[in-house]
C-alpha positions in Angstrom: -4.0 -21.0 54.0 -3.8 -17.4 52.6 -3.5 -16.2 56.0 -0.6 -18.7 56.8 1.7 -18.0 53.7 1.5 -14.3 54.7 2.6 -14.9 58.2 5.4 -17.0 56.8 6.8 -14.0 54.2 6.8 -12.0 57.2 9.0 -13.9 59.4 11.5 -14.5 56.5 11.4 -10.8 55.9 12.2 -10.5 59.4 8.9 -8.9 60.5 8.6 -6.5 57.6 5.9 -6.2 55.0 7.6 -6.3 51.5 6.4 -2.8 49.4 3.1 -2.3 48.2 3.4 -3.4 44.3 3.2 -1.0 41.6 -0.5 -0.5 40.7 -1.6 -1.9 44.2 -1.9 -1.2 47.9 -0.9 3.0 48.7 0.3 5.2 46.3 3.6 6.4 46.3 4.6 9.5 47.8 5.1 12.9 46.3 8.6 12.8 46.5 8.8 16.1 45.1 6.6 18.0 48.0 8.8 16.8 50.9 11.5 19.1 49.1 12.2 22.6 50.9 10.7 25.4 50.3 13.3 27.5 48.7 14.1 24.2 46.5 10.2 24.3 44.9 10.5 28.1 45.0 13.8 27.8 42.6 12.2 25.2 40.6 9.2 27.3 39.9 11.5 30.4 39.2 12.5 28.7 36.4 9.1 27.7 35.0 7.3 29.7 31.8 5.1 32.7 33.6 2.0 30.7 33.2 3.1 27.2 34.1 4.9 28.4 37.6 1.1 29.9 38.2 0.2 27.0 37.8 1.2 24.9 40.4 -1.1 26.1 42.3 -3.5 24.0 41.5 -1.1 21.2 41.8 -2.1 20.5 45.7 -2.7 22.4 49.2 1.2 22.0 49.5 1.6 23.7 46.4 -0.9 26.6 46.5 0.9 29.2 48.5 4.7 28.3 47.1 4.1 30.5 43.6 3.6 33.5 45.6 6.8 33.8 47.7 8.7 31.6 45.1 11.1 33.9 42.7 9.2 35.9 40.2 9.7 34.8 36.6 8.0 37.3 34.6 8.2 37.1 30.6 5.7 37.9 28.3 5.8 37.9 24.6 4.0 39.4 21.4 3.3 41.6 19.0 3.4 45.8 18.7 0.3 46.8 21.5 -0.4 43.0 22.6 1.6 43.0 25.5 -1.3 42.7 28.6 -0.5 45.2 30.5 -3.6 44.6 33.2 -2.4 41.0 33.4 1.1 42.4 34.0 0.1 44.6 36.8 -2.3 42.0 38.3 0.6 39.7 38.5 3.0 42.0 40.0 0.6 43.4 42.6 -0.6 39.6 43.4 3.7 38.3 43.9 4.7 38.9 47.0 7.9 37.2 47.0 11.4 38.2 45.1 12.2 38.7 41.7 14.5 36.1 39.5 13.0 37.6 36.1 11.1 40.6 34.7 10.8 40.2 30.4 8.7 42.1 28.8 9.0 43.3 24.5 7.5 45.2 21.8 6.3 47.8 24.5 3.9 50.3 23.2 3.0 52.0 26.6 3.6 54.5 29.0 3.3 52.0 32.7 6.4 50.6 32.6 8.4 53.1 35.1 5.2 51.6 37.8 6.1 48.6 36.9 9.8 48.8 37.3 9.3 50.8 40.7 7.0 47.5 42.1 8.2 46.0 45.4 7.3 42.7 44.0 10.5 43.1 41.4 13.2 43.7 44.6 16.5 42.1 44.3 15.7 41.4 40.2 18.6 39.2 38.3 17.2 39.3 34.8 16.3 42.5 33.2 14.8 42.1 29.7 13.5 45.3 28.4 12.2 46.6 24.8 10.1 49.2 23.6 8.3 48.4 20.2 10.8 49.3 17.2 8.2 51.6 15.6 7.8 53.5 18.2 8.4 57.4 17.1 10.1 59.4 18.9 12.5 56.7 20.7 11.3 56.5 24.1 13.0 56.5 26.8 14.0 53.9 29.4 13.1 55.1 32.6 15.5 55.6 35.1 14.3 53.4 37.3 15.6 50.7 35.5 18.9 51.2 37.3 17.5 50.5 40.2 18.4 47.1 40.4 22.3 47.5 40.3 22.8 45.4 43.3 21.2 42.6 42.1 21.3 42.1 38.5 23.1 39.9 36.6 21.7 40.5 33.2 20.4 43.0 31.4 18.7 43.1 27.8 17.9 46.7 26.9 15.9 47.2 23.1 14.6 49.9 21.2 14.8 53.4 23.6 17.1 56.2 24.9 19.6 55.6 27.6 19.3 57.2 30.6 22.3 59.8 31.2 24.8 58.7 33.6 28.4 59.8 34.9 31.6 57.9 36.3 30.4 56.8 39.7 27.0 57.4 39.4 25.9 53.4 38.7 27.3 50.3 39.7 26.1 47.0 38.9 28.8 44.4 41.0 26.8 41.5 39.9 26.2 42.2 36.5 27.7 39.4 34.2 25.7 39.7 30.5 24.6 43.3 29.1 22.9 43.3 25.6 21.7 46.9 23.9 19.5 46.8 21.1 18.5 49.3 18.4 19.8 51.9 21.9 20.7 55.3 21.9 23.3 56.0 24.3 25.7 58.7 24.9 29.6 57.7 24.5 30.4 59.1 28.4 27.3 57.4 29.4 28.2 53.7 27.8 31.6 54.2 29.0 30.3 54.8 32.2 28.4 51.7 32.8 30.9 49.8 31.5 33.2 51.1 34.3 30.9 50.3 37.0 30.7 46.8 36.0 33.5 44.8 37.4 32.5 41.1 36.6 31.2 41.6 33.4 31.5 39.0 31.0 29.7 39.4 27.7 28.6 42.9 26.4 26.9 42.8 23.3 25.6 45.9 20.9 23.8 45.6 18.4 22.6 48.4 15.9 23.3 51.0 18.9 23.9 54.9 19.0 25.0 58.1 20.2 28.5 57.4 20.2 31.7 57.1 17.5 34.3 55.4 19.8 34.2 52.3 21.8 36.6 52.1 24.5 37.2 49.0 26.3 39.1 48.4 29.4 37.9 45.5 31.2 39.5 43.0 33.4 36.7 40.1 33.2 35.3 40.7 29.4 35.3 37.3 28.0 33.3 38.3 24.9 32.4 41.4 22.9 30.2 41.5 20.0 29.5 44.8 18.4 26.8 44.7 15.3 26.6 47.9 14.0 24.4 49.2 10.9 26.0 51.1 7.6 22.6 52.8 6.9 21.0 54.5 10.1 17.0 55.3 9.9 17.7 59.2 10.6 21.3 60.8 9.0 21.7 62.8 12.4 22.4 59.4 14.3 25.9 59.4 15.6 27.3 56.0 14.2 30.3 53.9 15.8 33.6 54.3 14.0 36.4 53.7 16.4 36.9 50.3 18.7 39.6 50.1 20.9 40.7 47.2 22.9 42.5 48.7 25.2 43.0 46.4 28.6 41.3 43.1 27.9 43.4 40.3 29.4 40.3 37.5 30.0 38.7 38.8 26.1 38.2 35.5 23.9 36.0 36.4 21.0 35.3 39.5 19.4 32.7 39.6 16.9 32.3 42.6 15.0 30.4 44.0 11.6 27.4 45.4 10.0 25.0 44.0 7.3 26.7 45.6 4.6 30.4 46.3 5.0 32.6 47.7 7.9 32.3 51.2 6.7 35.2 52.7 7.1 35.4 51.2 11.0 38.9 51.2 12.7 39.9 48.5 15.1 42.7 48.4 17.2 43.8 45.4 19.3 46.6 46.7 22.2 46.1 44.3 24.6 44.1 40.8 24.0 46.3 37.8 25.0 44.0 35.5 25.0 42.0 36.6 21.7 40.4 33.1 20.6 38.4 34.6 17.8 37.8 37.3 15.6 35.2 38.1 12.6 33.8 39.0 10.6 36.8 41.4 9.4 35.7 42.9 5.8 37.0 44.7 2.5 35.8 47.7 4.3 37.0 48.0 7.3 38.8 51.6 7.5 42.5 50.6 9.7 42.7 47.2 11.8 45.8 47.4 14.3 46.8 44.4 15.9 49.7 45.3 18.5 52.3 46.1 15.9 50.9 44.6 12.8 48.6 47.5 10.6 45.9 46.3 8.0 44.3 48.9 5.5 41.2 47.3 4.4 42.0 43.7 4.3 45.7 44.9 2.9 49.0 44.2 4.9 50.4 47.5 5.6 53.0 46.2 8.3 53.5 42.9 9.8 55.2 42.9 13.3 53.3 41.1 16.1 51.6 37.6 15.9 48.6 36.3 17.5 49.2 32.9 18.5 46.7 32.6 20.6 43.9 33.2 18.1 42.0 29.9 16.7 39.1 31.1 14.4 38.7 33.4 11.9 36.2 35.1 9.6 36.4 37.0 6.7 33.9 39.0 4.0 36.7 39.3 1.1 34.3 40.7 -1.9 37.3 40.4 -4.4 38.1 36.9 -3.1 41.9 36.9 -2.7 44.4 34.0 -1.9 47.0 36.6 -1.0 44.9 39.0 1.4 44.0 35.4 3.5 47.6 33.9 3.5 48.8 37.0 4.9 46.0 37.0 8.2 47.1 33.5 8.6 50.3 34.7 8.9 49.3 37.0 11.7 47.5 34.1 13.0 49.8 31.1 12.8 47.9 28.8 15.2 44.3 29.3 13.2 42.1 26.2 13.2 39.2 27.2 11.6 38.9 29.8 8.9 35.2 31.2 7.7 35.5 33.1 4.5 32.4 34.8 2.6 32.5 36.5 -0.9 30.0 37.3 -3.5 32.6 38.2 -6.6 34.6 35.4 -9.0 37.5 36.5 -7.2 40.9 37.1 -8.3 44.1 36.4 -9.6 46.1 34.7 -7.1 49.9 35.2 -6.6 50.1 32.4 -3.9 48.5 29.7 -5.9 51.2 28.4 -7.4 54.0 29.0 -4.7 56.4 26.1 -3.5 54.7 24.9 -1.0 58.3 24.6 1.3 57.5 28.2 2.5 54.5 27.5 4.2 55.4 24.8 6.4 53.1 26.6 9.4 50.1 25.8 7.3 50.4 22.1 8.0 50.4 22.0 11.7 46.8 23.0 13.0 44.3 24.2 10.2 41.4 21.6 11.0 38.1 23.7 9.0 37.5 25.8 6.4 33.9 27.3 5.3 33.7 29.0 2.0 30.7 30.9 0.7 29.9 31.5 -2.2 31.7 29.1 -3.7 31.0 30.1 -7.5 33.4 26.8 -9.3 35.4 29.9 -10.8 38.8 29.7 -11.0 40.0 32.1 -8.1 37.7 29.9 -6.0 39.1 26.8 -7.3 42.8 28.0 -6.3 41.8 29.4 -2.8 40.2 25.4 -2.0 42.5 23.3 -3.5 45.5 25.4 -1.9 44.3 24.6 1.5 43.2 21.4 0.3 46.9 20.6 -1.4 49.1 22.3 2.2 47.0 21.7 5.3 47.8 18.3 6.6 45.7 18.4 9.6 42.4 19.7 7.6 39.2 17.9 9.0 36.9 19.5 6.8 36.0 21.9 4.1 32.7 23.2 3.7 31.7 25.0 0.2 28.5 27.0 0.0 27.0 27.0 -3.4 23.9 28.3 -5.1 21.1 25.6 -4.7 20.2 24.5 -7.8 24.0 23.4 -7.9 23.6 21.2 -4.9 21.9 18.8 -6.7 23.3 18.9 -9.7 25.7 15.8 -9.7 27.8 16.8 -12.9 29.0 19.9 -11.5 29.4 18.5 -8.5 32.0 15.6 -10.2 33.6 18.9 -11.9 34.5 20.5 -9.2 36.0 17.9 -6.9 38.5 16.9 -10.0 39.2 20.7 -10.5 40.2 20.6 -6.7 41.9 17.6 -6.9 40.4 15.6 -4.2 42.8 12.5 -4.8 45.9 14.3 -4.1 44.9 16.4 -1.0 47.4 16.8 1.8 44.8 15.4 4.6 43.5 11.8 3.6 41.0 12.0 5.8 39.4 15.6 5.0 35.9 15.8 4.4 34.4 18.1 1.1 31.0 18.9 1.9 29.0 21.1 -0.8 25.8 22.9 0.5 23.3 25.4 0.0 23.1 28.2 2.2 20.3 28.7 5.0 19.7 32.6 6.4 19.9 31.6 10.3 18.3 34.0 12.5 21.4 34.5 15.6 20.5 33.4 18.9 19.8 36.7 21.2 22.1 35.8 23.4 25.7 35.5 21.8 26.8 33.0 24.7 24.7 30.5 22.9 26.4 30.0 20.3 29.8 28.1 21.0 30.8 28.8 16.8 28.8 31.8 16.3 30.5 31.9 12.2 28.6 28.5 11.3 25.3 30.4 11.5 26.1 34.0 10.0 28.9 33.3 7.3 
């Protein structure tokens, strides 16, 4: 009877036997191994060091595919705790090419062998840095240059640049450069910057050697330049001049140190399509943008307009409605505005002009971020004027201390003190919170709003 029924599923299935059921009959294929190759090889690549070694043990059609399979090296730690046996028994055991080679907190002497190993030919991702408490600074070896052809980024921490001249290095590939806690010489930055033709993000951060940053790129799409007030050693040359020069493609610069632009000049000649720019602060020595001259956060000169640029951020100590109006005048398309301040402010001449002459503040200011917002009055009239004029305002964010979070009468206090109920934007959001210290990505291309987690 059982024999019967089955014959008669198969000639309505036309001869076929239907699929094994799930839990029953043979096991489904490995879908995955009948891939390529170069397919498992690229999936591997992007696998965790130990977890592409791994997949050895996977199957026989597995075993050999780590080997020739893009190397993706990266190893992680503490000062002295990097494995440098297991480093070296890996590259000498990889005999295919290299996608990655990471490797911080170096406290050794092998790492021109390793840079020098066959296994890390045609190398994308170099990620590079020497312990910070290392004394003297070592230096990078200049082997690390030898992957030009191939690499597309480059992370460099905590050593001396090698020395290089116009023409002498060329990375074509090279789209993402990052220097940390580097010494470098100004004609030797300038240098590799010139021999970089695609580049797209260059960011510096507490670097060296040099006291003027010229730019002149074609393909730049961001520039972030973090530079320290204080150096460990007084003889450490410190940046104090950045000049955009030739930067049609630049979108974001993002610029400042932990404690105040120290006297830092800035000149923006040629940025057309400049999307944002911060943090800008009392101390920043000159800021020239085309025509228009600031002195510190002070209007000197107003001639050229940015229309192009959408956010803003600002460190204004003395809090002052007058000094922002004024940037937003240079900006008249801004759509987001970051301000930061630690002082009650100041008197504000603006607060109680007609609004009539500010018709531009209507059309696209969509978020504003204030911190710390103290409940003072110079901080009352900087939110509700925004509050009162911008007609297309989304949100506002105040910062506050915490134990005022959660304090619900001073909470009430404020919103009537900003009057909430006559707002220009109905449907603008007030949002008090506390502030969180955010530690920044390491790479700045992670962050799409890069102001929401440093303000």
């Amino acid at each position: 009877m059982g024999a019967q029924a089955k014959r008669k599923r198969s000639h309505q299935s036309g001869g076929q036997e239907p699929p094994p059921r799930a839990g029953g009959g043979d096991p489904d294929p490995d879908l995955i191994s009948l891939l390529p190759d170069g397919v498992l090889g690229d999936i591997i690549s992007l696998l965790p060091t130990a977890d592409g070694a791994r997949t050895q043990a996977i199957s026989r059609r597995w075993r050999p595919l780590w080997r020739s399979a893009p190397l993706n090296l990266a190893t992680r730690g503490g000062v002295g705790s990097v494995d440098e046996a297991a480093v070296s028994s890996i590259l000498a055991a990889h005999g295919g090419p290299a996608r990655r080679f990471a490797v911080s907190n170096l406290a050794l002497a092998g790492l021109d062998g390793w840079l020098r190993s066959p296994a890390l030919d045609g190398l994308r991702e170099l990620d590079v840095s020497y312990s910070a408490a290392a004394s003297p600074k070592p230096a990078m070896p200049p082997s690390a240059l030898r992957f030009s052809p191939t690499l597309r980024a480059a992370h460099l921490g905590c050593c001396l640049f090698p020395n290089v001249v116009a023409g002498q290095v060329h990375f074509p590939n090279l789209q993402h450069l990052t220097l940390r806690l580097v010494t470098v010489s100004e004609h030797s930055l300038h240098a590799m910057l010139a021999g970089c033709p695609v580049l797209n993000s260059l960011v510096l951060k507490y670097c060296y050697g040099f006291r003027c940053l010229r730019i002149n790129s074609r393909s730049l799409n961001c520039l972030a330049v973090h530079y320290s007030d204080h150096p460990d050693k007084a003889e450490e040359i410190m940046l104090q001049e950045l000049i955009l020069e030739n930067t049609p493609c630049l979108e974001r610069l993002i610029h400042g140190g932990p404690y105040g632009d120290c006297g830092m000049r800035v000149s923006v000649i040629s940025a057309p399509k400049l999307m944002l720019l911060g943090r800008l602060t009392d101390g920043i020595g000159r800021l020239e943008l085309g025509g228009t001259v600031f002195q510190g956060l002070k209007l000197i000169r107003m001639a050229t307009t940015m229309r192009s640029l959408k956010v803003l951020a600002l460190f204004n100590n003395a809090l002052c409605l007058d000094v922002i109006i004024n940037f937003m005048r240079c900006f008249p398309c801004l759509e987001k505005l970051y301000i930061r301040t630690y002082a009650s402010g100041m008197e504000n001449a603006w607060a109680d002009k007609p609004v009539d002459c500010l018709e531009w503040l209507d059309l696209h200011l969509k978020r504003i971020v204030l911190g710390f917002y103290l409940g003072k009055k110079p901080h009352v009239d900087v939110a509700s004027f925004f509050l009162l004029n911008a007609g297309m305002l989304e949100s506002m964010k105040l910062v506050v201390e915490t134990h005022q979070v959660n304090n619900k009468k001073w909470i009430e206090k404020q919103r009537k003190h900003l009057q909430l109920e006559n707002r220009a934007s109905r449907s603008a959001q007030i949002e008090f919170v506390t502030f969180h210290c955010f530690s920044c990505p390491k790479d700045i291309n992670e962050l799409s709003e890069p102001f929401e987690h440093t303000l």
